[in-house]
C-alpha positions as CSV (number, residue, x, y, z in Angstrom):
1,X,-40.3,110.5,-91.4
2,X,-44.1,110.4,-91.2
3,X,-46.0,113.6,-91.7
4,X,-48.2,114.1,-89.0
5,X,-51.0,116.5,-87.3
6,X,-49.7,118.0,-83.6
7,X,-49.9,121.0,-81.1
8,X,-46.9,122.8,-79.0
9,X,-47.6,125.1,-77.1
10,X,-45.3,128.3,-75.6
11,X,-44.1,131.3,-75.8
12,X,-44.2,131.9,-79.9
13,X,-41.7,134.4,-81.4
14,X,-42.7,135.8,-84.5
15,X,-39.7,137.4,-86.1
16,X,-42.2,139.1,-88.6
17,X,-44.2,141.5,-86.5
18,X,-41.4,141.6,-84.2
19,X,-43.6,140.3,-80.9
20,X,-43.4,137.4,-78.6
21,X,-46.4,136.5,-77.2
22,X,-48.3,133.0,-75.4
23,X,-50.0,130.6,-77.3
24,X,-50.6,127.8,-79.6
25,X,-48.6,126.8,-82.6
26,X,-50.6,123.7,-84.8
27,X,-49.0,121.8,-87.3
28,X,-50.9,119.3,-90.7
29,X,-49.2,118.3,-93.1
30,X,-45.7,119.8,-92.9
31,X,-46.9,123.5,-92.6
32,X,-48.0,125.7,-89.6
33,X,-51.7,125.2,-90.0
34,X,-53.0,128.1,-87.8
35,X,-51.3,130.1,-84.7
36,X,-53.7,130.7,-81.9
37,X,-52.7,133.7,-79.4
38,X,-53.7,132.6,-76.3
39,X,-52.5,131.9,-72.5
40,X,-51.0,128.6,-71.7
41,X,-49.2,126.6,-69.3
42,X,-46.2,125.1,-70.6
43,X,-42.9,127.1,-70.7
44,X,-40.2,127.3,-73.1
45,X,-40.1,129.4,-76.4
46,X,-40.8,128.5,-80.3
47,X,-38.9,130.0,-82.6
48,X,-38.3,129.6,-87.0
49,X,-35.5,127.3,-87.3
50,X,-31.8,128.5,-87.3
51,X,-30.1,129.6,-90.2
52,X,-26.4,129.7,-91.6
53,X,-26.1,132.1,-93.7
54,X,-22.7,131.0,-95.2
55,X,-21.0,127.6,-94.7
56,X,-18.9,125.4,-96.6
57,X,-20.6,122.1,-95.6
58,X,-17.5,120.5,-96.9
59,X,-15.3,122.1,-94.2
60,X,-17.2,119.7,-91.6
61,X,-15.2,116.8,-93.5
62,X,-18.7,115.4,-93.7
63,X,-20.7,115.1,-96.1
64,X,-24.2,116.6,-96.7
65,X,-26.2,114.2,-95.4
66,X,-24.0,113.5,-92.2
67,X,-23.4,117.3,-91.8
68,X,-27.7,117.5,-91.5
69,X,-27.7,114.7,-88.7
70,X,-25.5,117.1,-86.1
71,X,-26.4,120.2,-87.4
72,X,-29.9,119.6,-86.5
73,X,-29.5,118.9,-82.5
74,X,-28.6,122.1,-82.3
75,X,-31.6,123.8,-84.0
76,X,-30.1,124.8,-87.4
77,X,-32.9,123.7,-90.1
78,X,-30.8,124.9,-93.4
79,X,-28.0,126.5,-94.4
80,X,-26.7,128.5,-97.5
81,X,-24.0,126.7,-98.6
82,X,-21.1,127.5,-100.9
83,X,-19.9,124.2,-102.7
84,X,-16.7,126.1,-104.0
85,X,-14.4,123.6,-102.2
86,X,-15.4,120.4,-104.0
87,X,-16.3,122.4,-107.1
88,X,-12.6,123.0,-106.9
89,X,-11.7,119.0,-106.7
90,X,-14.6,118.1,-109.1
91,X,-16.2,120.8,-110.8
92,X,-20.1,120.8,-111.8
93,X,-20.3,117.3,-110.5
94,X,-19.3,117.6,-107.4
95,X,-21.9,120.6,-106.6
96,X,-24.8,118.2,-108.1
97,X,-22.6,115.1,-105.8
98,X,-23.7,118.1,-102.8
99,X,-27.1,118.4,-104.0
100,X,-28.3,115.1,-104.6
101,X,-27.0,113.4,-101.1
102,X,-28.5,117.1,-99.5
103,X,-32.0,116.0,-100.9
104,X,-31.8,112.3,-99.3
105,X,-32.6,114.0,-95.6
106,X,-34.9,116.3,-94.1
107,X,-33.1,119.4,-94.0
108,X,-33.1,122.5,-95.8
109,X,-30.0,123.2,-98.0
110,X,-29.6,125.7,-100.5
111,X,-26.5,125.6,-102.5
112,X,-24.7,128.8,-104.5
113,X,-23.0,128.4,-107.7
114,X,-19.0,129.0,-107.0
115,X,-17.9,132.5,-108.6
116,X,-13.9,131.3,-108.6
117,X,-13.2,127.9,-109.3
118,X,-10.0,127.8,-109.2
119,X,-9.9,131.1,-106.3
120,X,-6.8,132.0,-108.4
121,X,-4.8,131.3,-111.3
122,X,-1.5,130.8,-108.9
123,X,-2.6,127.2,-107.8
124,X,-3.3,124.0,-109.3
125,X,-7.4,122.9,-108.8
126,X,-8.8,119.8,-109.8
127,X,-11.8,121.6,-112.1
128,X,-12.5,124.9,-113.4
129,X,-15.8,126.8,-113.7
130,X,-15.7,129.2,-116.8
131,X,-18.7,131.7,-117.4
132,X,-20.4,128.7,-119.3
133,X,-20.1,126.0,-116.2
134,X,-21.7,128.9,-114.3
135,X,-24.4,129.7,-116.3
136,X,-25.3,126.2,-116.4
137,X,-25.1,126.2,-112.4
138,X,-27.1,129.7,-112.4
139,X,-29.8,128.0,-114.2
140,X,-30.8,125.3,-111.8
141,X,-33.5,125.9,-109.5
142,X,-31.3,124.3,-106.4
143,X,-28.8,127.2,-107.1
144,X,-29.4,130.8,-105.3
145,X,-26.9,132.6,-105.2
146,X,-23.7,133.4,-106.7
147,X,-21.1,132.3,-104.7
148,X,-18.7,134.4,-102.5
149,X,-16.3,136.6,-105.3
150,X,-13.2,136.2,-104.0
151,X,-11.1,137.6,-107.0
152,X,-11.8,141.2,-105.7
153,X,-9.0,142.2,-107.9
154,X,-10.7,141.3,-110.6
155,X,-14.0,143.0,-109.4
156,X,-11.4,146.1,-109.4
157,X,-9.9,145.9,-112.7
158,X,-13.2,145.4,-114.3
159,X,-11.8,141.5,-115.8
160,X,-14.3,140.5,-118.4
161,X,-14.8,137.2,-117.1
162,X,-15.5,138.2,-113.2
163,X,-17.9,140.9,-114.7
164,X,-19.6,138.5,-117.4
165,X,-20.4,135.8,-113.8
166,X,-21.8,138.6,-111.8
167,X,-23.8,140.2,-114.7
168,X,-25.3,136.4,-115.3
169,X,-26.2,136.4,-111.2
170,X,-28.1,139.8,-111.7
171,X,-29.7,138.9,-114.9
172,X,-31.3,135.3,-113.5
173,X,-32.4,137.6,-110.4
174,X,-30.1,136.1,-108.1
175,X,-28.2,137.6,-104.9
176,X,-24.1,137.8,-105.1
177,X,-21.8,136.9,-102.2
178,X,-18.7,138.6,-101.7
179,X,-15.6,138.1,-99.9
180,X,-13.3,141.2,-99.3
181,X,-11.1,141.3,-96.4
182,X,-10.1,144.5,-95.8
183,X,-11.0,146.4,-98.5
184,X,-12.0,149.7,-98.0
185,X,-12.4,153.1,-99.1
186,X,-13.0,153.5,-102.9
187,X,-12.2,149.9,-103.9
188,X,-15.2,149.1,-101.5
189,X,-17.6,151.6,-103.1
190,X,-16.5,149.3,-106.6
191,X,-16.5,146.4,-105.3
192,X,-20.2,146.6,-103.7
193,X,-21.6,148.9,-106.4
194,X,-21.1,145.6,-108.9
195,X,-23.9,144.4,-107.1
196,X,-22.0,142.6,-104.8
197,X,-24.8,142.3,-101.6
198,X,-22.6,140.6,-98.5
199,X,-19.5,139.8,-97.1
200,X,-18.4,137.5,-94.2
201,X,-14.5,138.8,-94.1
202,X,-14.7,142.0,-91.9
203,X,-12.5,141.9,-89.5
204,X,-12.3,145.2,-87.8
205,X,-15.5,147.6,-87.1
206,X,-14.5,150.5,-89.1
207,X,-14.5,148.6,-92.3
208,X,-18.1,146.6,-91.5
209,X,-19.0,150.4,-91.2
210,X,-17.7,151.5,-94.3
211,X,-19.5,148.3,-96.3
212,X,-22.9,148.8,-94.6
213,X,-22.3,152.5,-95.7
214,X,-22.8,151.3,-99.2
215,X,-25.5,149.0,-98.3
216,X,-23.8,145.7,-98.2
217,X,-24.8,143.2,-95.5
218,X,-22.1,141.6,-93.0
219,X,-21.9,138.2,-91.9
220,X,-20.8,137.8,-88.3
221,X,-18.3,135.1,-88.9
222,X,-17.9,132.2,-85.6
223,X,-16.2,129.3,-87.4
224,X,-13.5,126.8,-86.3
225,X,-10.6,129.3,-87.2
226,X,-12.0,132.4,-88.2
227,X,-13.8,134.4,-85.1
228,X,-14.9,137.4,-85.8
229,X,-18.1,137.5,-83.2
230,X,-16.7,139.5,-80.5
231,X,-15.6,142.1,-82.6
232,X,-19.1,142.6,-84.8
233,X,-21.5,141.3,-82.4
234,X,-22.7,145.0,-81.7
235,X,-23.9,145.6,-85.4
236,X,-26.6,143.3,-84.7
237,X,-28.2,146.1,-82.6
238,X,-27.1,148.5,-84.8
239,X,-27.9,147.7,-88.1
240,X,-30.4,144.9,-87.2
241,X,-31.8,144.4,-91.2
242,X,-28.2,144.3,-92.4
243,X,-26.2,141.4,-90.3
244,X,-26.8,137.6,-90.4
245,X,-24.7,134.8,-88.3
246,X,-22.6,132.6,-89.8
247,X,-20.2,129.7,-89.4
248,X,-17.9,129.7,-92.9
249,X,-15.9,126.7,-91.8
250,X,-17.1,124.6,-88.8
251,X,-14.3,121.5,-88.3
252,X,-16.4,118.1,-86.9
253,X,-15.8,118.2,-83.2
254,X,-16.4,121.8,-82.9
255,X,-19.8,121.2,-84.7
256,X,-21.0,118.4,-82.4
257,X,-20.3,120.9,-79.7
258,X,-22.4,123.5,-81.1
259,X,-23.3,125.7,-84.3
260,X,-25.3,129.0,-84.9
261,X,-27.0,128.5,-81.4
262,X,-23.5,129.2,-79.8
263,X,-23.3,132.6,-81.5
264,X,-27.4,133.3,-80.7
265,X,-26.8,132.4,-76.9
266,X,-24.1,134.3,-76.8
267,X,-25.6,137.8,-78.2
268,X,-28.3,137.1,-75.9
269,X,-26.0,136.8,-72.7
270,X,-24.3,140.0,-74.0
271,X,-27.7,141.8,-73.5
272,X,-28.5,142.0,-77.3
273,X,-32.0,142.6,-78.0
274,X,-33.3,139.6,-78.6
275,X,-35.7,140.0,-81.6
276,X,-32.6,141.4,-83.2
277,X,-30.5,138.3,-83.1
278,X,-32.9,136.0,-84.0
279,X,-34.1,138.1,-86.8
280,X,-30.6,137.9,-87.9
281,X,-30.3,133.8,-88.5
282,X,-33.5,133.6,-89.4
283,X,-35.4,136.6,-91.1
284,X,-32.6,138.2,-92.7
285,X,-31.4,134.8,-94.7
286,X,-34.7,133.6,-95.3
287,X,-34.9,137.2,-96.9
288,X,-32.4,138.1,-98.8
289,X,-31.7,134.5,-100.2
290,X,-35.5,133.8,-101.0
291,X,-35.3,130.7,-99.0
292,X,-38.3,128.1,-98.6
293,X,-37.9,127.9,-94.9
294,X,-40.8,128.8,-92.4
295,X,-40.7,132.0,-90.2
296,X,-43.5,130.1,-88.0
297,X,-46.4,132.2,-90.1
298,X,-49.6,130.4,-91.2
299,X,-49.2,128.8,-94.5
300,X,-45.7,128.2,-93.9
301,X,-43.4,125.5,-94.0
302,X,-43.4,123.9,-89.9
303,X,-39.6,124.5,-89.8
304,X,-39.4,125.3,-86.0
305,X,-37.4,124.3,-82.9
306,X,-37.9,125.0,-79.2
307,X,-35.5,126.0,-76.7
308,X,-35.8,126.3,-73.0
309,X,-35.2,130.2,-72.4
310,X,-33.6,133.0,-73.9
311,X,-30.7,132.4,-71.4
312,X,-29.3,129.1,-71.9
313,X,-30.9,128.6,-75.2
314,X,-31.1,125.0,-74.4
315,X,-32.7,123.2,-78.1
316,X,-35.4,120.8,-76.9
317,X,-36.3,119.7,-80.0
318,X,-35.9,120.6,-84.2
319,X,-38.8,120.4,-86.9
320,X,-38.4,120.8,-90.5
321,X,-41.8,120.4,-92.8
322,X,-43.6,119.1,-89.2
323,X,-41.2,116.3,-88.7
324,X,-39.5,116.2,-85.3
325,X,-35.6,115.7,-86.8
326,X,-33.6,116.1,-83.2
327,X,-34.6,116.4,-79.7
328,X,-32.4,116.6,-75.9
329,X,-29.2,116.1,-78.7
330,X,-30.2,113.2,-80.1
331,X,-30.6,113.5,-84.1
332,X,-33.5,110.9,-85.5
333,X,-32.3,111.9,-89.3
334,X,-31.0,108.7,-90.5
335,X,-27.9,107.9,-92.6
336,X,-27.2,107.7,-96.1
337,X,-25.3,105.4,-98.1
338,X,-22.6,107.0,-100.8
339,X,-20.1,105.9,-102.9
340,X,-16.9,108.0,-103.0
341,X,-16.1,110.3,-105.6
342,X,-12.9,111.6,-105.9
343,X,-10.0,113.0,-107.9
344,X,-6.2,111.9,-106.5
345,X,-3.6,110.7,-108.5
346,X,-0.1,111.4,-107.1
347,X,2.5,109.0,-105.7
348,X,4.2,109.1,-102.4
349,X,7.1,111.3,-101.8
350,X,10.8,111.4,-100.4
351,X,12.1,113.8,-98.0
352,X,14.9,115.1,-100.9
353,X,11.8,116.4,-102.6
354,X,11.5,119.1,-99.7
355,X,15.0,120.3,-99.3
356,X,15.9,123.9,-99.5
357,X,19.1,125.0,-100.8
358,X,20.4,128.3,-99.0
359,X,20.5,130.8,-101.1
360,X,22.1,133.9,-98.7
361,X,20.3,136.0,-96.4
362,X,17.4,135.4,-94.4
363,X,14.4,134.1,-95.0
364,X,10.3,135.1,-95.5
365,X,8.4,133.6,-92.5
366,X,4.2,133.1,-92.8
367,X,3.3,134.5,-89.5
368,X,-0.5,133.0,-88.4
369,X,-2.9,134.1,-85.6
370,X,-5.3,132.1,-83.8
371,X,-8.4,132.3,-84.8
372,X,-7.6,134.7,-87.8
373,X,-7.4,134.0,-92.1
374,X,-4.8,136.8,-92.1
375,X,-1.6,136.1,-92.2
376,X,1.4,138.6,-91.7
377,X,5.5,138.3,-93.0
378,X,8.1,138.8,-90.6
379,X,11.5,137.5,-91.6
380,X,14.2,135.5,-89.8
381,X,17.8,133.7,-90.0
382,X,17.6,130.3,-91.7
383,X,18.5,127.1,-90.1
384,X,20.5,125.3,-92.2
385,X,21.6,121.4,-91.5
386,X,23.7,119.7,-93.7
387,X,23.3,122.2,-97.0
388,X,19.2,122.2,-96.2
389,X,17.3,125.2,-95.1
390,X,14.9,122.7,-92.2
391,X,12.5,124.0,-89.8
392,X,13.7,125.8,-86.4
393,X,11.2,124.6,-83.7
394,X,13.3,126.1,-80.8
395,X,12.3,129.4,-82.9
396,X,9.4,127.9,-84.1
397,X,9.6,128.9,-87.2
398,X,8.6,125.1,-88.8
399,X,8.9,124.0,-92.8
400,X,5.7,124.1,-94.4
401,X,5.3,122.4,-97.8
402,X,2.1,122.1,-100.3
403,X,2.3,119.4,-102.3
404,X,-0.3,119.0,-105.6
405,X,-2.6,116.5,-105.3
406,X,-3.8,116.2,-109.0
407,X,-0.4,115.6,-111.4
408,X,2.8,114.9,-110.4
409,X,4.8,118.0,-109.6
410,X,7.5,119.3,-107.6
411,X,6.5,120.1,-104.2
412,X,6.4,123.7,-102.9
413,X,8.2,124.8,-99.7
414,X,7.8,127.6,-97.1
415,X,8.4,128.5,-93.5
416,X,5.7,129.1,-90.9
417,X,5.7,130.9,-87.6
418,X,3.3,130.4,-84.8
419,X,2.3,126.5,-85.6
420,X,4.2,125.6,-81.7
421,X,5.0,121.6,-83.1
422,X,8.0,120.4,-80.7
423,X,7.9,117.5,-82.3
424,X,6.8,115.4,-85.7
425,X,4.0,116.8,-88.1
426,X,0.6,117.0,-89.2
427,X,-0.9,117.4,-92.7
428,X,-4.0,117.9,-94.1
429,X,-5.9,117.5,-97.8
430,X,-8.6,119.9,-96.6
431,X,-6.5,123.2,-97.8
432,X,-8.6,126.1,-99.3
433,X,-9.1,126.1,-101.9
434,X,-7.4,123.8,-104.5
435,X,-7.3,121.0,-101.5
436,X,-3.8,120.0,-102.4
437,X,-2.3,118.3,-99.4
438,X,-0.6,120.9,-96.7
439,X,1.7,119.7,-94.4
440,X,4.3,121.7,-91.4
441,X,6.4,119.9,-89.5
442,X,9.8,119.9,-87.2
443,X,12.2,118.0,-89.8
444,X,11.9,116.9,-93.6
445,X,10.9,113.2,-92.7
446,X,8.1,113.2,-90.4
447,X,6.6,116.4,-92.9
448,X,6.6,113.4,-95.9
449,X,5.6,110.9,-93.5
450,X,2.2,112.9,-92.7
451,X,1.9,113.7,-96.6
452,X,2.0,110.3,-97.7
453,X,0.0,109.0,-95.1
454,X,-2.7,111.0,-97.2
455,X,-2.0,110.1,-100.1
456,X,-2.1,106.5,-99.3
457,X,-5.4,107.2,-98.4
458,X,-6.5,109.6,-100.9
459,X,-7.6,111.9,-98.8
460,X,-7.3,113.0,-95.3
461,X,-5.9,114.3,-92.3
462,X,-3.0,113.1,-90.5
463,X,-0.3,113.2,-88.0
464,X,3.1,111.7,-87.2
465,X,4.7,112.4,-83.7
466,X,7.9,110.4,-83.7
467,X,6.1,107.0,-81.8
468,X,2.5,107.0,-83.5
469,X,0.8,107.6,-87.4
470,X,-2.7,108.7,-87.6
471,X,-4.7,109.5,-90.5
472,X,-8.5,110.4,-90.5
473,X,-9.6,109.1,-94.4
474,X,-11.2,111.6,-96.3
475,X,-12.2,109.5,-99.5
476,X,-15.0,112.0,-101.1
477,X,-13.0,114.1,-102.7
478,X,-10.2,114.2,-100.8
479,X,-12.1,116.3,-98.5
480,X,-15.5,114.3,-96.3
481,X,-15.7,111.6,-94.8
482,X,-19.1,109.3,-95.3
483,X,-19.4,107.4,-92.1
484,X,-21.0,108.6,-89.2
485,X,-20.5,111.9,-88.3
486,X,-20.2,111.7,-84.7
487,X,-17.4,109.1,-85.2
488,X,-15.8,111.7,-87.8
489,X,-15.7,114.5,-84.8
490,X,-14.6,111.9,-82.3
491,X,-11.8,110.9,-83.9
492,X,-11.0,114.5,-85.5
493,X,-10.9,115.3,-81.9
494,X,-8.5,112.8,-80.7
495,X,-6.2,113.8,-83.3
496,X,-6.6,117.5,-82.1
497,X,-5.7,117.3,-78.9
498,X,-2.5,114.7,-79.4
499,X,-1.4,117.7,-82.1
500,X,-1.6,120.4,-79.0
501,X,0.0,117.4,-77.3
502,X,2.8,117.4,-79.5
503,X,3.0,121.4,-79.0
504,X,0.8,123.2,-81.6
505,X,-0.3,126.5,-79.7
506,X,-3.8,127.3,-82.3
507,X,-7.1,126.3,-80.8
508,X,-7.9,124.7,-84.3
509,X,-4.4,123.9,-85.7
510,X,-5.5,121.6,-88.6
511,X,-8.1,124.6,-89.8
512,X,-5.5,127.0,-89.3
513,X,-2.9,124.8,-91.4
514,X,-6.4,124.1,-94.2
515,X,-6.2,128.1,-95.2
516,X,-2.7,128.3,-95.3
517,X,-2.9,128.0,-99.0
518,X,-5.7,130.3,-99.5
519,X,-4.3,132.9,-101.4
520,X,-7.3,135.2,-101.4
521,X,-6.5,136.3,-97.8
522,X,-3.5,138.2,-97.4
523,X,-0.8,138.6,-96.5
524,X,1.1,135.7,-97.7
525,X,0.5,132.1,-98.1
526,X,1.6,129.4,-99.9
527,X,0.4,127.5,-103.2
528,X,1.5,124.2,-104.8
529,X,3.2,126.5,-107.3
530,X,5.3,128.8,-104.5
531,X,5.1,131.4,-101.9
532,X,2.6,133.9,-102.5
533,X,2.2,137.7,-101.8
534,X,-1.3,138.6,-101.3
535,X,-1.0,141.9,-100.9
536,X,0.3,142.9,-104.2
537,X,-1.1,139.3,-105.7
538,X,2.3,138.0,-107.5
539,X,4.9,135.4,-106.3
540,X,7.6,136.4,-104.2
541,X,10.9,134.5,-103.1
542,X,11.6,132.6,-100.0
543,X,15.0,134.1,-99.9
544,X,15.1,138.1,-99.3
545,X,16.9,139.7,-102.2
């Protein structure tokens, strides 16, 4: 994109002194070249560039380049991403993979090196990063941050290796990300006084309270499954130096639709003061991550975009470094080329492989919620056909089975509430944060049907509904797609709606079904290596003793 010399003119927010005011904004050579306050014509508003202040880019099953070309029509210029979910497939080369195909368009990302690779030592990853392989990250320019510490136990119990990472963040001068759902109380005092600085898991008010009490800053969370927006969204007004907006996980179709714009226009319908929400995906990151992006200043980099109003916060049109990158939802970045790297070596299953023996008395149930990470246990009669526990969908309680992706081993078997399938199955290789393949289902065959789909593929997504397979391919590993990324949401979207179609209940039931196996979030979830209780972080029986 040529570098060129222009003038737009509007009403210019300036998120530094806090004003909005008419006038002139001129742009040489990539960089806001002077601002001139004066009284013009045209309408509409220019503000710095939108921020998201914690994303897994991988979670948009694109990759970097392809995640930039929709991400921009909606006004975001950069994002701080967390590579932790291909660091867990691939280790250090897959966060210099992110990197390098990041630096082949014009957009702004800045990358963190991930704190748990593997999240836990209760599931089999692909790569792990020891205090070494993060050091090494820590070290390179392109890396920021420390990555979100999930292993809060460990933060807790004072584990050498979680406090020899965090002391190497503070001693390169770096900030730390955290991740802490629900803690509170004491263990949050600990956790934060390790120099912890943010956290993107609060759930409820009282406990973004208790954080920002100890000076943490909260992320206001508005992903595909996680929404946590209409619960925080009045910190922004409270505590307007300590919130930024963020996405986490943001599935294909949903981000075609919208990103960090959706959670802006939405403050500012809510009556939000509007210097206060832009600050927040804009000021605040650029801040507290030490990010090169402009904040529409002189000298700056021209990293702009301008909407309509501060109503329907329509984008007109997205600069980074003076180049015009998207206008009226059209992207101009172009795309980029990759070959796939990936890690995937298993063969495909059987449906014997997923039979549960009964074993007396009832069974532990996963219980989900829309558009939570949380998970509770509730407990219920087994169904048992022919000497096999199999799922009850007239109870909806379904089978859900995890199935390692990187060595041959026997697959791992749960039950599920709240999925709603009537019929067939769905499975997915996206599944925090190991990625081994995840899969529920109504009976044993269509649940190995959708697995091996994927692993035919290497990689994927997929659904079988009794008349029709479907797999989305997901050959970077395991977990993006490189074609175009508008054909990646309109086909993840098809597959979306034929899954409600075949009765799942969630508004995002593959990103529901992706965390699943995160083992960070309680309550309980499942791993490759067995049901897990995340509340007292150990293994626990299917069967109820």
């Amino acid at each position: 994109m040529e570098d060129r010399a222009f003038e737009l003119q509007g009403n210019i927010v300036d998120v530094v002194a806090k004003k909005i005011f008419q006038g002139t904004v001129v742009v040489r050579h990539g960089k806001i070249a002077q601002i001139r306050k004066e009284k013009v014509a045209a309408t509409g508003y220019i503000i710095p560039g939108l921020i998201d202040a914690h994303i897994h880019v991988e979670s948009s099953m694109l990759i970097p380049s392809e995640f930039a070309r929709l991400a921009v029509i909606h006004g975001t210029v950069g994002t701080v991403s967390d590579p932790h979910e291909i660091a867990n497939v691939l280790g250090i080369p897959g966060v210099k993979f992110m990197i390098a195909n990041g630096r082949k368009v014009p957009f702004k990302f800045y990358f963190g090196a991930p704190s748990c690779v593997p999240a836990t030592p209760f599931e089999t990853s692909g790569a792990r990063l020891d205090v070494n392989e993060v050091k090494e990250l820590l070290q390179m320019p392109e890396i920021k941050y420390l990555s979100e510490m999930m292993n809060f136990p460990g933060v807790l119990s004072d584990d050498p290796e979680v406090m020899a990472k965090l002391a190497l963040a503070h001693q390169s001068g770096k900030p730390v990300d955290g991740h802490a759902p629900g803690v509170t109380g004491k263990d949050a005092e600990k956790y934060i006084r390790a120099g912890i600085s943010t956290d993107h898991e609060c759930f409820t008010l009282a406990e973004a309270y208790e954080k920002i009490k100890y000076g943490m800053k909260i992320l206001i969370r508005e992903g595909s499954a996680a929404k946590n927006f209409e619960t925080l969204y009045s910190l922004i007004d409270q505590f307007p130096d300590q919130v930024m907006l963020c996405s986490d996980d943001k599935h294909p179709n949903d981000l075609m639709a919208g990103h960090i714009n959706l959670e802006v226009k939405r403050a500012l319908n809510l009556g939000l003061d509007p210097m206060n929400v832009l600050r927040s995906c804009t000021f605040n990151p650029v801040k507290h991550y030490d990010l090169d992006i402009g904040l529409l200043q002189q000298d700056d980099p021209a990293d702009f975009i301008h909407v309509d109003n501060l109503s329907e916060f329509n984008v007109l049109a997205t600069y980074i470094n003076g180049n015009i990158v998207a206008a009226n939802g059209k992207t101009f970045i172009k795309g980029v080329v990759e070959i796939p790297v990936n890690k995937f070596v298993i063969d495909p299953i059987n449906a014997k492989e997923i039979g549960v023996i009964p074993a007396g008395g009832q069974i532990k149930v996963i219980s989900a919620s829309d558009g939570q990470l949380i998970t509770g246990l509730i407990v219920a009669d087994p169904y048992i056909l022919d000497g096999n526990v199999v799922s009850d969908p007239v109870h909806d309680i379904l089978k859900i089975v995890v199935k390692n992706r990187y060595n041959e081993a026997p697959a791992s078997v749960g039950f599920i509430k709240n999925i709603g399938l009537k019929n067939g199955a769905i499975a997915s290789c996206v599944a925090h944060d190991s990625h081994n393949i995840v899969a529920v289902g109504v009976d044993d065959d269509s649940i190995t049907g959708a697995i091996n789909l994927i692993i035919e593929e290497k990689g994927g997504i997929s659904l079988v509904d009794g008349t029709n397979n479907q797999v989305l391919p997901l050959p970077f590993a395991g977990i993006m797609s490189g074609i175009d990324g508008f054909e990646v949401a309109r086909q993840y979207d098809e597959m979306d709606k034929k899954v409600k179609q075949m009765g799942a209940t969630l508004s995002a039931p593959y990103m529901t079904l992706s965390f699943m196996a995160l083992l960070v979030i309680p309550e309980i979830k499942l791993s490759d290596k067995g049901l897990f209780d995340g509340n007292h972080f150990n293994f626990t029986g299917v069967f109820m003793k």
